[in-house]
C-alpha positions as CSV (number, residue, x, y, z in Angstrom):
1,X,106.6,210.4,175.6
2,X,108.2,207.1,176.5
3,X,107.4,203.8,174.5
4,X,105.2,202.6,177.1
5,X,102.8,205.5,176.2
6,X,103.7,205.2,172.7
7,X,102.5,201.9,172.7
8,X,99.5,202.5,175.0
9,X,98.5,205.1,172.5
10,X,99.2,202.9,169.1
11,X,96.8,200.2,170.6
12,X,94.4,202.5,171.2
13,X,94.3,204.3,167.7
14,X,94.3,200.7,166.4
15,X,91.2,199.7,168.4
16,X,89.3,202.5,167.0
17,X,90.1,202.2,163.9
18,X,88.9,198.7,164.0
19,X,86.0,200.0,166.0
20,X,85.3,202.7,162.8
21,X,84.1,202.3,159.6
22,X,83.9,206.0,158.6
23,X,87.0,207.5,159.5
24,X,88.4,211.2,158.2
25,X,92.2,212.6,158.1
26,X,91.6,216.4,158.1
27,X,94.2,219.6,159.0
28,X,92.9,221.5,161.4
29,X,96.2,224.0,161.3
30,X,96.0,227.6,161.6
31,X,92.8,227.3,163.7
32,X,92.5,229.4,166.5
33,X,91.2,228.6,170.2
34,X,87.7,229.5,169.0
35,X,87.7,228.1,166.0
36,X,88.8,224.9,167.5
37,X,86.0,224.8,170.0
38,X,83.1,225.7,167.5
39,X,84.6,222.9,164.6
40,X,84.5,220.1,168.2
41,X,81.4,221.4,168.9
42,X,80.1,221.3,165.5
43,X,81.3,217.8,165.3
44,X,79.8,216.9,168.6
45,X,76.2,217.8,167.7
46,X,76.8,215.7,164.3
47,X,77.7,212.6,166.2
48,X,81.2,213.0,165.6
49,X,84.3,212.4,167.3
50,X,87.3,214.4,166.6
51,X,90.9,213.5,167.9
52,X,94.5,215.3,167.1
53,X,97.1,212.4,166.7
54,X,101.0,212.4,165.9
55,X,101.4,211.3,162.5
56,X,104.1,208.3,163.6
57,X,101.9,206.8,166.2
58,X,98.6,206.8,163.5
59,X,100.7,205.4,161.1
60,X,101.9,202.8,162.9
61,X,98.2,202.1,164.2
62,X,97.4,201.6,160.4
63,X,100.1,198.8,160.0
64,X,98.6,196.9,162.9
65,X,95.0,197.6,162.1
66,X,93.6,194.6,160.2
67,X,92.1,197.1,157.4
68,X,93.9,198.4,154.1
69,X,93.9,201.9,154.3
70,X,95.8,201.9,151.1
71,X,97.5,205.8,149.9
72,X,96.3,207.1,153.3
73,X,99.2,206.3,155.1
74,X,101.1,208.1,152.4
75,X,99.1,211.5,153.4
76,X,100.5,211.7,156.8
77,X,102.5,214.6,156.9
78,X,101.4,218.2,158.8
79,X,99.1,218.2,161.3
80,X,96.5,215.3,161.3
81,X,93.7,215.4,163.2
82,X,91.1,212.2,163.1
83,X,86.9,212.2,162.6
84,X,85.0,209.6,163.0
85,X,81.5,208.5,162.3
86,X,78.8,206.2,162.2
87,X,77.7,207.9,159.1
88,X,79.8,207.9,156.1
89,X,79.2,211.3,155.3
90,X,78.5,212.9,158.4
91,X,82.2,214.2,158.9
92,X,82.0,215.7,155.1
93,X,78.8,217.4,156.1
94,X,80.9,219.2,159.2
95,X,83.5,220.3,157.3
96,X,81.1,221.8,154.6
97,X,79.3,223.9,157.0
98,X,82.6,224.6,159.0
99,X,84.4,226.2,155.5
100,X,81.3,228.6,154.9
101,X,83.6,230.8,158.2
102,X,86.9,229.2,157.6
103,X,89.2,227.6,155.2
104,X,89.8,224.6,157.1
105,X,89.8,221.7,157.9
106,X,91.4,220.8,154.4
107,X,90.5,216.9,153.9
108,X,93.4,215.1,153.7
109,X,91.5,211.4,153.1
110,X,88.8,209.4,154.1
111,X,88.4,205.8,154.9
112,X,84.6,205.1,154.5
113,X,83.5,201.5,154.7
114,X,86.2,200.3,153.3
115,X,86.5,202.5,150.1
116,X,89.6,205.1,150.6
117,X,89.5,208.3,149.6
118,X,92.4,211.0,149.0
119,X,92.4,215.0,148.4
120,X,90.4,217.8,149.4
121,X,88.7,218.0,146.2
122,X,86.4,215.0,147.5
123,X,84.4,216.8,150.2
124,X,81.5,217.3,148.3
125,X,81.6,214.0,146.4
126,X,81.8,212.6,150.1
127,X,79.0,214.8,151.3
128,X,76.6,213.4,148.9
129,X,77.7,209.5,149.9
130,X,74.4,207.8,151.3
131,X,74.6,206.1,154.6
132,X,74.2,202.3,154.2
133,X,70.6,202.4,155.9
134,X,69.7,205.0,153.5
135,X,70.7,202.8,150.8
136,X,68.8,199.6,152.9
137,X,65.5,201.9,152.8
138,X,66.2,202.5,149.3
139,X,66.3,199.8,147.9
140,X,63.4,198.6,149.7
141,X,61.4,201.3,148.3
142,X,62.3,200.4,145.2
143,X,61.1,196.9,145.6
144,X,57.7,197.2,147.4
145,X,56.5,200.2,144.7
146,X,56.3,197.1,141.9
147,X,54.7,194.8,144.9
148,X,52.5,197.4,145.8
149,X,51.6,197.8,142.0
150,X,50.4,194.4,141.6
151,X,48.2,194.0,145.1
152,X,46.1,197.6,143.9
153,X,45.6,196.4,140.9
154,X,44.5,192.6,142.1
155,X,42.3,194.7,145.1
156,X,40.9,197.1,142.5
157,X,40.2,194.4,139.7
158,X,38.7,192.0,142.4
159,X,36.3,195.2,143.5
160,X,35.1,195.4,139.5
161,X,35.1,191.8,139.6
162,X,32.4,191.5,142.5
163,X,31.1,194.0,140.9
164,X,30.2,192.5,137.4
165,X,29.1,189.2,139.5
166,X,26.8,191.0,141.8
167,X,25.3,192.7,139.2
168,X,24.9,189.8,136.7
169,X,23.6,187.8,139.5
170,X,20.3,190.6,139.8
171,X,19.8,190.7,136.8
172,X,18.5,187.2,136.5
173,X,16.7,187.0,139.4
């Protein structure tokens, strides 16, 4: 690879990085043709995009990049392949399912909105990681129930209200 490509290549792993806010440093090592094709398409049908990089050129992508990925440049060693997401735990989910047939991809680290993550250990921690809509929706469950509380009970109240008028009201007539 000349430097030309090299540098071709670095300035596009930098642009998606920047692009990505969920981004996931697996191994993928040891798989076989078919287990290669059936982890992409796994990925593929959970909206996410896997790529095998050089360890150098990544690296180097991280330096430029405008983001702090922290102790994940210290994790690239091996083979490094690269998932990313608009979901924060959509890539966890993958390699979940995937490991129930294999024992890879091994997590090497995540980068999910801007919280890093290191070691295998974390998949299942990452798996349960809620999306930031799913936070959004949340939360605004949270505050309509007390919202809703007080309009039922104003609507209800009013209804015995008009009630005790209406029936006051024939009574002296």
């Amino acid at each position: 690879m000349t430097r030309e490509e090299k540098s071709k290549v670095i300035a596009q792993l930098t642009a998606e990085l920047a692009d990505n806010s969920n981004i996931y440093l697996t191994d993928t090592s040891g798989l076989n043709a078919a287990a290669t094709s059936n982890l992409r398409r796994a990925c593929f049908k959970a909206d996410v995009r896997l790529a095998v990089v050089k360890n150098t050129l990544l690296a180097k992508a991280m330096e430029a990049s405008d983001k702090d990925f922290g102790e994940l440049t210290e994790i690239l060693k091996g083979n490094t392949s690269l998932m990313f997401s608009e979901v924060g735990n959509a890539p966890a989910k993958v390699i979940k399912e995937f490991r129930k047939k294999s024992d890879k991809p091994i997590l090497k680290g995540a980068y999910i909105e801007e919280a890093t993550y290191v070691g295998d250990d974390l998949v299942e921690a990452l798996v349960n990681i809620k999306s930031k809509e799913e936070l959004i929706g949340e939360i605004i469950t949270l505050l309509q129930s007390p919202a809703k509380n007080v309009v039922s009970a104003l609507q209800s109240s009013g209804n015995t209200l008009s009630g005790i008028i209406k029936t006051l009201s024939e009574k002296e007539g």
